[in-house]
C-alpha positions in Angstrom: -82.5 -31.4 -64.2 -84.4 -28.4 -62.3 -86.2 -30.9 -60.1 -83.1 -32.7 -59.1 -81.1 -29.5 -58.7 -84.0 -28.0 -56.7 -84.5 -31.0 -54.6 -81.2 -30.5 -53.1 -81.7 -27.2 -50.7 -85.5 -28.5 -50.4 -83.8 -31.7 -48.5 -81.3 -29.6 -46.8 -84.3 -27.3 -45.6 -86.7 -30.0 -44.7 -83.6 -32.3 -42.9 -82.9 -28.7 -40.7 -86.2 -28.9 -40.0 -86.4 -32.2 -38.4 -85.8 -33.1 -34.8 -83.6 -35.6 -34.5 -80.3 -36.6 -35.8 -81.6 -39.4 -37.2 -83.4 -37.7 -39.7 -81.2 -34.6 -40.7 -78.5 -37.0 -41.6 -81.2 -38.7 -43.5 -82.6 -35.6 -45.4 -78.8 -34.7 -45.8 -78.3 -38.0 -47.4 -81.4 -37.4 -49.9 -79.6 -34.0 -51.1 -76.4 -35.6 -51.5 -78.3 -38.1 -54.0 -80.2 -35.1 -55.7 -76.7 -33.7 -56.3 -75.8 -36.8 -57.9 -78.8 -36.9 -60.1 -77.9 -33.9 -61.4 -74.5 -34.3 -62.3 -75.9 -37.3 -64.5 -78.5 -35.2 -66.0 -75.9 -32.3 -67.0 -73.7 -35.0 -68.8 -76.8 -36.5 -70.7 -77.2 -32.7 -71.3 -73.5 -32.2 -72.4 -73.6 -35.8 -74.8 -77.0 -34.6 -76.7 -75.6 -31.3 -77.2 -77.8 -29.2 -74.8 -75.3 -27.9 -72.8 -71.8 -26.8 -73.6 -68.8 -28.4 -72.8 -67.8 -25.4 -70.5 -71.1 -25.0 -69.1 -70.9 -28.2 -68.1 -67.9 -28.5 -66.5 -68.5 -25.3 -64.6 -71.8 -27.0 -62.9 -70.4 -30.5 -62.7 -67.8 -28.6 -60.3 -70.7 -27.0 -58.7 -72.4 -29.8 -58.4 -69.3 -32.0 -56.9 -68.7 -29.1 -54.4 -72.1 -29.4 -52.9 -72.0 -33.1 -52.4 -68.2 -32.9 -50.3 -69.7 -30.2 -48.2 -72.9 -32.4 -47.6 -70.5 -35.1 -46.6 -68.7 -32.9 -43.9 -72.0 -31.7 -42.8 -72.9 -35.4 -42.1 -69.8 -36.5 -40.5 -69.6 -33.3 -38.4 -72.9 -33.4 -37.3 -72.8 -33.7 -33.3 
């Protein structure tokens, strides 16, 4: 869960880093997909009793919030 969670500001940084459109929508994308991962990983988690119910919910939110701004980001990108 830490290297999903961690991946996505990594691919954020590395896709600002890039110089082309291209590529930063691409790096974007890979984020998004990280942010994905670790909503699954927070409800395997949650089901084996790892995390709580409330714990999870509060970083499933987190976790859905990043991904919609990563989706503006893309389509806004000029």
């Amino acid at each position: 869960m830490r290297r999903a969670a961690l991946s996505i500001p990594s691919n954020i940084a590395e896709g600002c880093g890039e110089g082309s459109r291209k590529e930063t929508i691409r790096f974007l994308h890979m984020a998004a997909r990280s942010a994905a991962e670790t909503e699954s990983h927070l409800i395997i988690a949650s089901d084996m009793g790892f995390v709580s119910p409330d714990v999870r919910e509060q970083f499933l939110g987190n976790a859905v919030s990043i991904r919609r701004m990563l989706a503006k980001l893309i389509a806004n990108l000029p």
